[in-house]
VOBA-1610 file (N, C-alpha, C; in pm, whole numbers, padded with zeros to 5 digits, always signed):
BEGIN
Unk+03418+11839-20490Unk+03560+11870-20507Unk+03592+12011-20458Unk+03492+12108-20470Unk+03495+12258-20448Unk+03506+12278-20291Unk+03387+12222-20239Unk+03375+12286-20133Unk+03434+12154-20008Unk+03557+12187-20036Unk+03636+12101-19923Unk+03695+12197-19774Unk+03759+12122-19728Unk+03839+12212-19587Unk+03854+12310-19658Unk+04008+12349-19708Unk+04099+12424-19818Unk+03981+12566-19854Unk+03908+12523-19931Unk+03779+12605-19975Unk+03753+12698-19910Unk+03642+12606-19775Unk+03625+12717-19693Unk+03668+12809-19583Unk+03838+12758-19595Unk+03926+12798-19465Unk+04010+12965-19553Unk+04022+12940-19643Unk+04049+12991-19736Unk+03939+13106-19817Unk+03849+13095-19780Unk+03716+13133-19867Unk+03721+13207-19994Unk+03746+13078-20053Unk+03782+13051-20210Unk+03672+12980-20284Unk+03652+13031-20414Unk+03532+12920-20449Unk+03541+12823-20565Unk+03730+12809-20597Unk+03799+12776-20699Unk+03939+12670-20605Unk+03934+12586-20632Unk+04092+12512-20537Unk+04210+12563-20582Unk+04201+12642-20631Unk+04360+12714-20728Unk+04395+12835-20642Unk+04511+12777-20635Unk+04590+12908-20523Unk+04723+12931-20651Unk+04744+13062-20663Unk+04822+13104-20713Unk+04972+13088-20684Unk+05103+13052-20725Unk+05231+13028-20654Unk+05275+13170-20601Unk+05327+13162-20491Unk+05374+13313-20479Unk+05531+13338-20508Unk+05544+13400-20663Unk+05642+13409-20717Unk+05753+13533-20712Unk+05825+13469-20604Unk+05879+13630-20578Unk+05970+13685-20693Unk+06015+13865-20682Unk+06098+13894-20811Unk+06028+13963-20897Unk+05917+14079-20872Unk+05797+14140-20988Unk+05731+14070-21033Unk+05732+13907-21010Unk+05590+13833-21095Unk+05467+13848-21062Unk+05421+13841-20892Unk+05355+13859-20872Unk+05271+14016-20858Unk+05192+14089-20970Unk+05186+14197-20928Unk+05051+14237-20909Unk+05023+14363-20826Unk+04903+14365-20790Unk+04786+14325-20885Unk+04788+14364-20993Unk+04692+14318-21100Unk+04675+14171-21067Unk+04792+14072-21096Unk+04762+13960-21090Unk+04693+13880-20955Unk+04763+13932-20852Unk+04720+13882-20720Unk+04535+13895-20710Unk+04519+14060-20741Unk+04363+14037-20707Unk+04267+14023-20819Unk+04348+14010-20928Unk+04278+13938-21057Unk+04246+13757-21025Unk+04343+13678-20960Unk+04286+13560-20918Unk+04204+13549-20802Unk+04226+13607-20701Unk+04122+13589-20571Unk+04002+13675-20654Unk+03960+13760-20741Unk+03811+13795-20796Unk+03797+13683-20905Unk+03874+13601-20953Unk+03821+13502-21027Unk+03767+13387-20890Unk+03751+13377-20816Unk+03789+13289-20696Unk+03887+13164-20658Unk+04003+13242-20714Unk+04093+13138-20639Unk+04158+13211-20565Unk+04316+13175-20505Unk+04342+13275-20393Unk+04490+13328-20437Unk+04503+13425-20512Unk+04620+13565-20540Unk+04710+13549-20387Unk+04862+13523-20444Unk+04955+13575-20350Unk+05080+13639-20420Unk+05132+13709-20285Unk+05230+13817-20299Unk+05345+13719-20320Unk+05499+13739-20408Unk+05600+13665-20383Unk+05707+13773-20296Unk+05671+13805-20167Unk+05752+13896-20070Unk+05857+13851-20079Unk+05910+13752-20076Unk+06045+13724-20023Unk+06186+13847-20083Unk+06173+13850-20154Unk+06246+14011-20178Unk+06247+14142-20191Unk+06117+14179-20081Unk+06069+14290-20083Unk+06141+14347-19922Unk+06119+14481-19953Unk+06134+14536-19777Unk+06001+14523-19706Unk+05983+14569-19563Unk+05865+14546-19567Unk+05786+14655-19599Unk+05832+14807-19606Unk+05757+14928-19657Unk+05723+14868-19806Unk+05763+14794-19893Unk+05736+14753-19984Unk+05582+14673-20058Unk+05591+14553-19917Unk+05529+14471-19883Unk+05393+14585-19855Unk+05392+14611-19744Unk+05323+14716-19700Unk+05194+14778-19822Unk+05296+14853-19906Unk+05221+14933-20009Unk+05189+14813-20103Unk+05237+14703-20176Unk+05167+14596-20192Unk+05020+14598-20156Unk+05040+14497-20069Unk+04938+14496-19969Unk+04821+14560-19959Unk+04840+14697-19960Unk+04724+14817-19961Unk+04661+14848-20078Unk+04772+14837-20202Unk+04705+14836-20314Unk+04607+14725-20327Unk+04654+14611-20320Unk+04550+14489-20339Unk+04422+14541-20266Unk+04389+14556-20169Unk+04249+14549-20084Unk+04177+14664-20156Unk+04250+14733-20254Unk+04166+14859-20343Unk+04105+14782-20433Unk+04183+14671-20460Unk+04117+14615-20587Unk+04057+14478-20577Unk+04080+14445-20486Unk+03972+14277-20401Unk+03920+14302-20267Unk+03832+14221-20263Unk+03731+14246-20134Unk+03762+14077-20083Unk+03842+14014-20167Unk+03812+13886-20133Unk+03987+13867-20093Unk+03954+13699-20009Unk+04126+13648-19935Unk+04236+13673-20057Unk+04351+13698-20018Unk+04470+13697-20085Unk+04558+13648-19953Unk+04695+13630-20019Unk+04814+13606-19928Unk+04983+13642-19943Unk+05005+13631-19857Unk+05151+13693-19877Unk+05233+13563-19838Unk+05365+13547-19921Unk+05502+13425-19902Unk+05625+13510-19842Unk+05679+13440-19764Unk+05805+13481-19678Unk+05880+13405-19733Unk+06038+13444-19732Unk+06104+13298-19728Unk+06202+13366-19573Unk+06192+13206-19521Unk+06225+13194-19384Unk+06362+13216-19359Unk+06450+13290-19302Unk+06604+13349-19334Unk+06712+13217-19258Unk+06776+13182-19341Unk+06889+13060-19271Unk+06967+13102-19241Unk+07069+13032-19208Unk+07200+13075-19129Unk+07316+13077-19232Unk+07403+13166-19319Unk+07456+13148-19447Unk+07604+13250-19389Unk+07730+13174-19460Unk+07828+13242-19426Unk+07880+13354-19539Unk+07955+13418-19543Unk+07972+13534-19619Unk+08184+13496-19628Unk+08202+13446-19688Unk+08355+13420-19767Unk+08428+13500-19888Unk+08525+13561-19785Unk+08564+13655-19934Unk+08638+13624-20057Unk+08664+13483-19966Unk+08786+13435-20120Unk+08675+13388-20218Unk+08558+13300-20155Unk+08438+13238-20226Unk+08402+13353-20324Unk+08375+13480-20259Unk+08314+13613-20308Unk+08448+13614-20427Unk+08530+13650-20409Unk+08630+13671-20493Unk+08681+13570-20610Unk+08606+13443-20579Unk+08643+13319-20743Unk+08495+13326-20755Unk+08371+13411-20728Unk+08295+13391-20766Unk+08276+13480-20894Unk+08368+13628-20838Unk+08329+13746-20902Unk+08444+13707-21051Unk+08533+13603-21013Unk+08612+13642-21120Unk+08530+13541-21237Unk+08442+13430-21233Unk+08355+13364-21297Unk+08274+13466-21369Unk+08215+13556-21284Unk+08058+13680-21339Unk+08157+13764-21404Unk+08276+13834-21393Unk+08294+13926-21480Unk+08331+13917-21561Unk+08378+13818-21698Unk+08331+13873-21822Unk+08199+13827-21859Unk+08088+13770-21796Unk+07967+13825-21829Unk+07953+13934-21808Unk+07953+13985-21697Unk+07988+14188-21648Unk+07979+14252-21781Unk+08082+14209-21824Unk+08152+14305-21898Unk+08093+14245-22024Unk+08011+14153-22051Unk+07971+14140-22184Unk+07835+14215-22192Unk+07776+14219-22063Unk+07654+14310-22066Unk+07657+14464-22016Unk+07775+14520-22026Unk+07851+14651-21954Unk+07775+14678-21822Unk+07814+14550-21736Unk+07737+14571-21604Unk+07869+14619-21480Unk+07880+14694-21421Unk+07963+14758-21319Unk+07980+14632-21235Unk+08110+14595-21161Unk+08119+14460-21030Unk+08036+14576-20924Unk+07911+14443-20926Unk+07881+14512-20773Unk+07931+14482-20630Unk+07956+14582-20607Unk+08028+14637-20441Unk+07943+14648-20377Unk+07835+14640-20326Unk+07741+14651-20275Unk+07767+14523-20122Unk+07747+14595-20011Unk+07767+14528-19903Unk+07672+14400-19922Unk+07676+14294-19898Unk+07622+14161-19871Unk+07563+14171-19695Unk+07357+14172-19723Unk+07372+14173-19598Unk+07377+14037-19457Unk+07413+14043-19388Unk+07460+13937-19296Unk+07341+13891-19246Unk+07320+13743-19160Unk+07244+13692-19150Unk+07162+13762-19054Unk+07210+13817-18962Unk+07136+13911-18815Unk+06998+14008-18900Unk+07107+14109-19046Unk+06970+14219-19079Unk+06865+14100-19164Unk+06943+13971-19233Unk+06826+13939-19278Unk+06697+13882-19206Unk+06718+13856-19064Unk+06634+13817-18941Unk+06548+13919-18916Unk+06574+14042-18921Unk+06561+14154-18886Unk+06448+14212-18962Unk+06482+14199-19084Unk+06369+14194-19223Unk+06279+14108-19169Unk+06302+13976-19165Unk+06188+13918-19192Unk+06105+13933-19087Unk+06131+13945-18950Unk+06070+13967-18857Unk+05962+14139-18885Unk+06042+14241-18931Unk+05948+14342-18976Unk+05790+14260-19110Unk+05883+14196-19158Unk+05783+14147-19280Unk+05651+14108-19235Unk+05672+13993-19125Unk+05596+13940-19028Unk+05519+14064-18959Unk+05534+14161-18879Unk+05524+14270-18812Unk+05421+14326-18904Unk+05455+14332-19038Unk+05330+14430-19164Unk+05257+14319-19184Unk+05232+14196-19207Unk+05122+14128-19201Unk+05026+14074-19090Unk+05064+14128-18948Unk+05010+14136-18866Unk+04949+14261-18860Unk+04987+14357-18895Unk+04871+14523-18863Unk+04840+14541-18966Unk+04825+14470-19118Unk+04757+14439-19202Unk+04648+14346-19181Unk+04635+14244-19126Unk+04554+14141-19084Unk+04556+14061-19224Unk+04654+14086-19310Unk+04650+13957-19396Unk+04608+13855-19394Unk+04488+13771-19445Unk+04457+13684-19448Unk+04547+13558-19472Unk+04618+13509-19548Unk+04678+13370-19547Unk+04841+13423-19553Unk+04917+13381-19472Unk+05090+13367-19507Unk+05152+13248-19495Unk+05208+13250-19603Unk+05273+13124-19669Unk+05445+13145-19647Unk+05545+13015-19606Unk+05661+12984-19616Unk+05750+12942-19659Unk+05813+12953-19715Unk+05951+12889-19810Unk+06091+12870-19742Unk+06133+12786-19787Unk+06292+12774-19710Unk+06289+12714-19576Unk+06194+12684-19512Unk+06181+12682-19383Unk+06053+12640-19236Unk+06089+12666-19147Unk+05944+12697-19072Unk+06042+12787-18964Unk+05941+12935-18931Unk+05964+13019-18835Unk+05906+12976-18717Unk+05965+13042-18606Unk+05959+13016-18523Unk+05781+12973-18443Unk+05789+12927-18353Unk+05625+12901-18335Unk+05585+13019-18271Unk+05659+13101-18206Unk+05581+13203-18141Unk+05542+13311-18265Unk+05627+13304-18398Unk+05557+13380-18493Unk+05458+13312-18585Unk+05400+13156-18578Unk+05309+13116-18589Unk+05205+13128-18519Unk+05237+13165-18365Unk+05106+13160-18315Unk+05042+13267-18280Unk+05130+13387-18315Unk+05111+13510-18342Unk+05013+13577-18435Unk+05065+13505-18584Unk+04984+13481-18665Unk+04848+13431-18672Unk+04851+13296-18622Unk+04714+13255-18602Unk+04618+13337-18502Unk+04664+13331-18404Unk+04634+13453-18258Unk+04546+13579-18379Unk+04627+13621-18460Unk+04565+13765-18556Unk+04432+13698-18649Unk+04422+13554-18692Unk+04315+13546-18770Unk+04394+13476-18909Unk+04558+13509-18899Unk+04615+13467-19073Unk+04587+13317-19011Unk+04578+13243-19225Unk+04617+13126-19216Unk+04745+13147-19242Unk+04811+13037-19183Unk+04946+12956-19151Unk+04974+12853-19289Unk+05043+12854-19385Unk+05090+12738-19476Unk+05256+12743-19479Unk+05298+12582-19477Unk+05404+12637-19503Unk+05462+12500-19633Unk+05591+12480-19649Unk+05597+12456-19789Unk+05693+12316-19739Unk+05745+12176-19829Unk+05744+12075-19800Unk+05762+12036-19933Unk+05920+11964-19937Unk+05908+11879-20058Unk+05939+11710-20009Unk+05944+11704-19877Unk+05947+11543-19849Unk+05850+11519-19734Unk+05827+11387-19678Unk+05700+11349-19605Unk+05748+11423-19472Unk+05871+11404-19459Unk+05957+11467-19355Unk+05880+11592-19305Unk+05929+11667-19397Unk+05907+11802-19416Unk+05816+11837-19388Unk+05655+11808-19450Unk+05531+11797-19426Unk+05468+11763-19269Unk+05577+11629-19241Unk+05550+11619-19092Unk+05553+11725-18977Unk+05681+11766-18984Unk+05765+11848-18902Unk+05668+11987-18884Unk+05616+12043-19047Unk+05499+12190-19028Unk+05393+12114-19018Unk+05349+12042-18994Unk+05253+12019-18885Unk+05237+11982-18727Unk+05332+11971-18683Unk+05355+11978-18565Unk+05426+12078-18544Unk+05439+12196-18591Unk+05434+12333-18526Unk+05353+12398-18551Unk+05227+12343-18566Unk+05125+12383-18582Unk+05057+12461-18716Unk+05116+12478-18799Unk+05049+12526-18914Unk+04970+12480-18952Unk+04878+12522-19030Unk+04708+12520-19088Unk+04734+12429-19225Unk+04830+12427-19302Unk+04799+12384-19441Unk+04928+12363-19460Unk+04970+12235-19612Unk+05097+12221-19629Unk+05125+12238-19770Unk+05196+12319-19852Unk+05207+12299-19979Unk+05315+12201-20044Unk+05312+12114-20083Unk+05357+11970-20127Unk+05397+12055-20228Unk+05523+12052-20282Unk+05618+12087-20382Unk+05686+11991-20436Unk+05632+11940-20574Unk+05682+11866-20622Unk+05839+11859-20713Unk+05935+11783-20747Unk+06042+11799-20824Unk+05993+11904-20981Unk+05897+11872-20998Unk+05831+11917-21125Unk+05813+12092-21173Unk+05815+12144-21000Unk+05801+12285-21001Unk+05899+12345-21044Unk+05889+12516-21116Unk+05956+12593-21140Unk+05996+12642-21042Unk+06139+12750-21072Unk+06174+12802-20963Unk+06253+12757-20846Unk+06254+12816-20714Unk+06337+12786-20623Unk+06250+12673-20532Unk+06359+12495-20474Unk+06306+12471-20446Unk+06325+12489-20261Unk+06157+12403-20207Unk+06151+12473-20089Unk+06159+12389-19933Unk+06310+12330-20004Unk+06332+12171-19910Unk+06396+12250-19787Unk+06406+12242-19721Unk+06485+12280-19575Unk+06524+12159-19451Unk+06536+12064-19429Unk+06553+11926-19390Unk+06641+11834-19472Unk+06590+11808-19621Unk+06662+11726-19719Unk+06765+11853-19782Unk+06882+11731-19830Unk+06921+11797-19928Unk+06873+11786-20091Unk+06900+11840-20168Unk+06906+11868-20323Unk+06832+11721-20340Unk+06944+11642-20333Unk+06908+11504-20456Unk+06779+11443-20343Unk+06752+11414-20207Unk+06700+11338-20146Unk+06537+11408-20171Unk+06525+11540-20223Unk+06401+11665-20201Unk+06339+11635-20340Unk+06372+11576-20433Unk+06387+11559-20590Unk+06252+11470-20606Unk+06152+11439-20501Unk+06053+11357-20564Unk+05934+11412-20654Unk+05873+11366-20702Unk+05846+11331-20823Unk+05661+11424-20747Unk+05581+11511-20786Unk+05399+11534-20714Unk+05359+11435-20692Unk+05329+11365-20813Unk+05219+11230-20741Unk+05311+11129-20711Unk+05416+11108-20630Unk+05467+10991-20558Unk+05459+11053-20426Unk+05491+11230-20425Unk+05497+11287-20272Unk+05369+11246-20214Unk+05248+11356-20311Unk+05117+11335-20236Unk+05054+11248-20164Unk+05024+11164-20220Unk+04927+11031-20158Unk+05047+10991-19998Unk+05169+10985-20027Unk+05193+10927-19909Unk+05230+11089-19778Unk+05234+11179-19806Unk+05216+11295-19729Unk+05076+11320-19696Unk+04983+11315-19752Unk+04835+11274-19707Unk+04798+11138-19637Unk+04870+11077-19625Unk+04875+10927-19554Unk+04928+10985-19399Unk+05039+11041-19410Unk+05124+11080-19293Unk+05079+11231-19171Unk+05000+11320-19316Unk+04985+11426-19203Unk+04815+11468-19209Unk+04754+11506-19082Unk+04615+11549-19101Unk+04535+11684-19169Unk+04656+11713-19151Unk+04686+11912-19241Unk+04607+11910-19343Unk+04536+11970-19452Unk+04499+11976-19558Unk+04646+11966-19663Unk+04619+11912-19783Unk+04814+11882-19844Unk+04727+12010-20007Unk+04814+12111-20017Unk+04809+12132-20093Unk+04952+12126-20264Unk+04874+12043-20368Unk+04972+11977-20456Unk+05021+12084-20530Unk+05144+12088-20552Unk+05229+12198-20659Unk+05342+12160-20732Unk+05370+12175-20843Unk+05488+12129-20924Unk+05431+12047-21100Unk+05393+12150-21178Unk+05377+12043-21295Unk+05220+12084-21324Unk+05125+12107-21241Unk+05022+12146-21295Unk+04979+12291-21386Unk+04921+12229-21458Unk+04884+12346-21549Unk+04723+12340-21634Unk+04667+12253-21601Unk+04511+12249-21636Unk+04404+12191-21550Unk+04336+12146-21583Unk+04197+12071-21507Unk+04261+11943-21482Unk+04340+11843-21597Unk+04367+11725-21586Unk+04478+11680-21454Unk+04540+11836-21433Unk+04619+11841-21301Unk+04565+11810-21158Unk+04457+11953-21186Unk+04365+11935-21081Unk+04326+11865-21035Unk+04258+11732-21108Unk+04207+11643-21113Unk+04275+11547-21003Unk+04384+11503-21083Unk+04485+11382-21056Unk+04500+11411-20908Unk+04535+11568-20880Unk+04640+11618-20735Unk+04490+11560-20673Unk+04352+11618-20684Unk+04235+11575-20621Unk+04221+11438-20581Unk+04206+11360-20690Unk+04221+11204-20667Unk+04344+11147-20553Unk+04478+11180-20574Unk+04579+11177-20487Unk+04552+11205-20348Unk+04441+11297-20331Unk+04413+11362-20214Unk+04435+11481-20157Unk+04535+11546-20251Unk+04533+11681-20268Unk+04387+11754-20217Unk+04378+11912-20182Unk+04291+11959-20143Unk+04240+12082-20199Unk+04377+12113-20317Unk+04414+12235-20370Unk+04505+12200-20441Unk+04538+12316-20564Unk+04624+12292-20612Unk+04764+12451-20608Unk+04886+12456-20636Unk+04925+12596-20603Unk+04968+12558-20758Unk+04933+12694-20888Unk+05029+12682-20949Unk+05093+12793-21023Unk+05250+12777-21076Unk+05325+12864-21049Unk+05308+12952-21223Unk+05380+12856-21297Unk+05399+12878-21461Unk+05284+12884-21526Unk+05173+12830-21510Unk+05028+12899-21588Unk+04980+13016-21577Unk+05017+13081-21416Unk+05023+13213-21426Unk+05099+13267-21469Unk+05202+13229-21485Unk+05347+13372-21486Unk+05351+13374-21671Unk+05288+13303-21753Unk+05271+13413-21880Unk+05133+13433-21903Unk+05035+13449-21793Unk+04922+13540-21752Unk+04953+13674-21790Unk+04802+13740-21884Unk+04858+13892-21881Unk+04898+13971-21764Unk+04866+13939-21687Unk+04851+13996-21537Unk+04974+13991-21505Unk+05046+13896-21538Unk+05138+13830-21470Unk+05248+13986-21515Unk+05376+13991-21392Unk+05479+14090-21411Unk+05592+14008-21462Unk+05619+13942-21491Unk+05736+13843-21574Unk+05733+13943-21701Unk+05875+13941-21723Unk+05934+14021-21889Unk+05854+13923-21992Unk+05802+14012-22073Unk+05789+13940-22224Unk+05867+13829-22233Unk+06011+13842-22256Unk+06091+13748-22304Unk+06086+13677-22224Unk+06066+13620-22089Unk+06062+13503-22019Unk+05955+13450-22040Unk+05835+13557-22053Unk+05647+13453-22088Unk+05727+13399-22237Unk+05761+13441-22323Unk+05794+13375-22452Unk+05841+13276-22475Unk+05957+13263-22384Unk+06069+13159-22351Unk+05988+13052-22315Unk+05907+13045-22191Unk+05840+12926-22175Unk+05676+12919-22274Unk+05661+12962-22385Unk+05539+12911-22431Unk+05615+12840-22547Unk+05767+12857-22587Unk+05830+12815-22665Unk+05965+12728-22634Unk+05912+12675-22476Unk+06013+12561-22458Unk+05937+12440-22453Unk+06007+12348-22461Unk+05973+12186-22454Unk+06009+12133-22266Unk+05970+12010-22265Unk+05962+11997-22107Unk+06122+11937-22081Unk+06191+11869-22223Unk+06322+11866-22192Unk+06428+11949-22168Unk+06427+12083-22177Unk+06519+12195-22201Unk+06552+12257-22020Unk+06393+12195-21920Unk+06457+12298-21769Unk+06544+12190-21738Unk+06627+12270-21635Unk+06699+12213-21578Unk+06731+12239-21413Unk+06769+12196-21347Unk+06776+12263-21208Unk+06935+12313-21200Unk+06947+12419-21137Unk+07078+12517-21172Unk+07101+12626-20998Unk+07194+12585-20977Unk+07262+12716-20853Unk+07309+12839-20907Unk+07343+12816-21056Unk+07380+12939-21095Unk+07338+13060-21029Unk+07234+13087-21070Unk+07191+13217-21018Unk+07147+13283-20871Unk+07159+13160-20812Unk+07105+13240-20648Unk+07139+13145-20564Unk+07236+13044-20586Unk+07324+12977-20511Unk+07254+12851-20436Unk+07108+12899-20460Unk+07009+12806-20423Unk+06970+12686-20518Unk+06913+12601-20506Unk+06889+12512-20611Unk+06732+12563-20679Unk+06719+12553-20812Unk+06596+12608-20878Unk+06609+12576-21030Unk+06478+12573-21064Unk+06415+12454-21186Unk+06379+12582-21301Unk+06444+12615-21402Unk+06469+12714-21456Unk+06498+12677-21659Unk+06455+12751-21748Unk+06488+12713-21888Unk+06669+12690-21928Unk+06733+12610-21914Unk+06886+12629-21928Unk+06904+12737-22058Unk+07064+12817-22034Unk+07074+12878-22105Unk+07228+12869-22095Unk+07298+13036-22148Unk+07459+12959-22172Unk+07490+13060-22035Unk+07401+13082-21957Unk+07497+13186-21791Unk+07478+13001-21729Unk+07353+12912-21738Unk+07392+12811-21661Unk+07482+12725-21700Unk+07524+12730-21850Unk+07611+12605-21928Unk+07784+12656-21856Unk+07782+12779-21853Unk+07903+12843-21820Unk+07938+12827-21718Unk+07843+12826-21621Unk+07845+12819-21429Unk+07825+12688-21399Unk+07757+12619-21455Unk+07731+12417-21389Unk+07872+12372-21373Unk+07964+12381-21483Unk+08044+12289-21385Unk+08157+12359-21287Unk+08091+12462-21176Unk+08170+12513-21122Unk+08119+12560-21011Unk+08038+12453-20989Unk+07933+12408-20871Unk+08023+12450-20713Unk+08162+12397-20713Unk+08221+12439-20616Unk+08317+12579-20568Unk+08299+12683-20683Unk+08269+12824-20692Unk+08154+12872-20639Unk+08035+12861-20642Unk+07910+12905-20618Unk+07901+12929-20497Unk+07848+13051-20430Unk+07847+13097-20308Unk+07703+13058-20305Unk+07669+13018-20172Unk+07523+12975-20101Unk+07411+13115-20143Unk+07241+13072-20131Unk+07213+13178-20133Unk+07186+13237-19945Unk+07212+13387-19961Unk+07150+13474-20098Unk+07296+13541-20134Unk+07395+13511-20140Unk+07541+13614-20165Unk+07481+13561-20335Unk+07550+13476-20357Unk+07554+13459-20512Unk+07414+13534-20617Unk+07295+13514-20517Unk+07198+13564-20571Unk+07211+13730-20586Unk+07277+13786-20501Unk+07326+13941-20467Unk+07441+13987-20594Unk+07521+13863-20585Unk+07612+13891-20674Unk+07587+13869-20825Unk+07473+13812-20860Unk+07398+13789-20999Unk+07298+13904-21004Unk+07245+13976-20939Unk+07144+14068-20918Unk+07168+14148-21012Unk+07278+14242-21104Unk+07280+14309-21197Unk+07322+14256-21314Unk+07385+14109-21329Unk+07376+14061-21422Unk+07222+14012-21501Unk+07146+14015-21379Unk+06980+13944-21446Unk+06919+14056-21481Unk+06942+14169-21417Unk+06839+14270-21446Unk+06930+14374-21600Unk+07029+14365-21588Unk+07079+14417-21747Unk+06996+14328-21840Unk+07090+14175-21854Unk+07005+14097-21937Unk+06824+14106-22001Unk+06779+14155-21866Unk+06615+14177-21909Unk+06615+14255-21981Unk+06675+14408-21943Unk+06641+14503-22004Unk+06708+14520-22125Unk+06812+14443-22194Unk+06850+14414-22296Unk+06806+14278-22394Unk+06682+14270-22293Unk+06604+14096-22384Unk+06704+13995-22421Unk+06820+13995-22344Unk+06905+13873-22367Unk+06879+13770-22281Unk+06838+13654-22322Unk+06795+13520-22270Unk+06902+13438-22252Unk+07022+13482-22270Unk+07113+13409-22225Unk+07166+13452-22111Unk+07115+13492-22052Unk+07179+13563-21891Unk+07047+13603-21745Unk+06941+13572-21844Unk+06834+13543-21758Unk+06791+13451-21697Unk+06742+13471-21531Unk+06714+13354-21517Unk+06542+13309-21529Unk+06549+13217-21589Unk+06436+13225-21681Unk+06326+13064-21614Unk+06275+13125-21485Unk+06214+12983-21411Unk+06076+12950-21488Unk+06085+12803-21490Unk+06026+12725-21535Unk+05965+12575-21461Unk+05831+12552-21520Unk+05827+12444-21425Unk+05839+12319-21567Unk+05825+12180-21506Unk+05815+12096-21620Unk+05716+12048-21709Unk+05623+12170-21750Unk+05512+12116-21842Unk+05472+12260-21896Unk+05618+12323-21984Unk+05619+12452-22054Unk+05516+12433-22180Unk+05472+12301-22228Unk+05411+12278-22339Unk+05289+12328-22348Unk+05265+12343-22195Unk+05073+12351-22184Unk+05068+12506-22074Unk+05134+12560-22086Unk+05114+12731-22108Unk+05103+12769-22228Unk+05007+12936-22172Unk+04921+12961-22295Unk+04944+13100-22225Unk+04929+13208-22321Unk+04923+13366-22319Unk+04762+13354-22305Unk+04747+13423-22232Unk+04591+13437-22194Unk+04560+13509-22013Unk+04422+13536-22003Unk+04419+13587-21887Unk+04397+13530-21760Unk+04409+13580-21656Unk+04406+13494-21585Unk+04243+13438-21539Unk+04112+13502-21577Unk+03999+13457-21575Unk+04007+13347-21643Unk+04055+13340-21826Unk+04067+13270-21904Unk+04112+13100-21843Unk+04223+13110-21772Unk+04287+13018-21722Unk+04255+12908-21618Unk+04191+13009-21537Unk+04089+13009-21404Unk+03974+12908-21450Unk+03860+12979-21556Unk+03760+12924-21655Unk+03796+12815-21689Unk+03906+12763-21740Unk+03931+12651-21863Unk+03946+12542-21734Unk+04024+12537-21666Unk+04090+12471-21590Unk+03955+12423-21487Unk+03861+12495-21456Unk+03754+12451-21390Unk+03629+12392-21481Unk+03607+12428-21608Unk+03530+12328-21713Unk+03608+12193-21731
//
């Protein structure tokens, strides 16, 4: 089971790849606390600069000798509406004002600098020689895949339909991460929409391993050995997972969100645009009860996500769980406070 493709492409001596959770979850502690347990630690870049990324990056190799990886999310094409902006802001401000948060004015940046970013992002994991980079939202272009590969990185990119899976493999990427409906967080359909992206891990797997020659790595819902297992049997090659780490001590998630999910049930997530305009699998609370039915207010991400940006970060720092967004995957029952060796250990006995 250990020593498959995945394993040694990866040179991992554990099939557990860490989710790369962007937003402070992933932090250096944690990243090279799992690649020295031997599985494989990643960065959640997608909202970093790349001087950010960068010093990331450098810290880790102080503290692992072994593979880690970094996640992009791939930049779309998104319009910027001021009237949208303007029935959006009038929805957020009396939350604003219930958490004495200022309307942020803050320019919204346009799709050109967010190209611009990501292409630098790309740029620091090439004169880093990062070992594995992973994709969300998307697939970049092939000349920055083969760029990549050209340097030595592995190539993964992310897939919640067979579609999807197909398509990054014929632009050549190395590995596919199968994202199941089940996962926390933002999901990482780019082809389907919302309801058509909604399948279920083990209905995706087996027939995305039928369809593509890629190694399929399974994600969404796992949280022990019995996961492992199943995604293995399915044909899985690996597993990525997100919520067993993130109330890891290691893990950079607020107290009150590790709490939230060791003390939710699997009926309570829900999938919600509220907060970043994107669709994502999260603990409901009363910022999503307030915002769901006003689905046709909601600015695409990343504006809405820009425009929630000081409503989430007051909320933290005031431990109010009703204004956080508080991601979750669907099997909050079977997280545990513990370390990430601990986790690593259990899950491989």
């Amino acid at each position: 089971m250990i020593n498959n493709t995945v394993a040694k492409i990866l040179q991992i001596r554990q099939p557990i790849i860490q989710a790369p959770m962007a937003g402070g979850v992933t932090t250096s502690e944690l990243v090279a606390e799992v690649s020295n347990c031997g599985g494989l630690g990643m960065i959640g870049a997608g909202y970093m600069t790349p001087n950010q990324m960068e010093e990331q990056i450098r810290e880790i190799k102080k503290l692992t000798q072994n593979f880690f990886g970094v996640n992009l999310f791939v930049p779309n094409d998104f319009k910027v509406d001021d009237n949208e902006i303007k029935t959006a802001n009038q929805l957020l401000n009396p939350i604003r004002a219930k958490l004495n948060v200022q309307d942020d004015n803050t320019e919204i940046p346009a799709t050109k600098k967010m190209v611009e970013t990501f292409r630098h992002q790309v740029k620091v994991i090439l004169e880093e020689k990062v070992p594995v980079c992973s994709f969300t939202f998307g697939i970049p272009s092939r000349e920055i895949i083969n760029e990549l590969k050209q340097n030595g990185t592995v190539v993964i990119g992310t897939a919640t339909t067979v579609h999807e899976a197909v398509e990054i493999e014929k632009c050549g990427m190395d590995m596919v991460v199968v994202q199941g409906s089940e996962a926390g967080g933002h999901r990482g359909n780019f082809l389907e929409g919302h309801q058509e992206s909604q399948i279920g891990l083990f209905s995706l797997v087996p027939q995305v391993v039928d369809k593509v020659s890629i190694p399929v790595i399974a994600a969404g819902g796992i949280m022990d050995g019995r996961g492992l297992q199943a995604a293995i049997c399915l044909g899985a090659k690996a597993v990525q997972m997100g919520t067993a780490f993130l109330t890891c001590m290691e893990s950079g998630a607020s107290e009150i969100h590790k709490d939230e999910i060791l003390h939710t049930s699997e009926d309570q997530t829900v999938f919600t645009r509220s907060f970043s305009g994107k669709w994502a699998r999260g603990i409901k609370n009363r910022f999503i009860s307030e915002l769901e039915n006003r689905g046709e207010s909601i600015p695409d991400f990343p504006v809405q996500n820009k425009l929630t940006k000081e409503i989430r970060k007051a909320a933290t720092q005031q431990n109010n769980r009703e204004y956080m967004s508080l991601w979750s995957g669907q099997s909050p029952r079977l997280a545990k406070k513990q370390t990430v060796k601990s986790l690593i250990e259990s899950i491989m006995k």
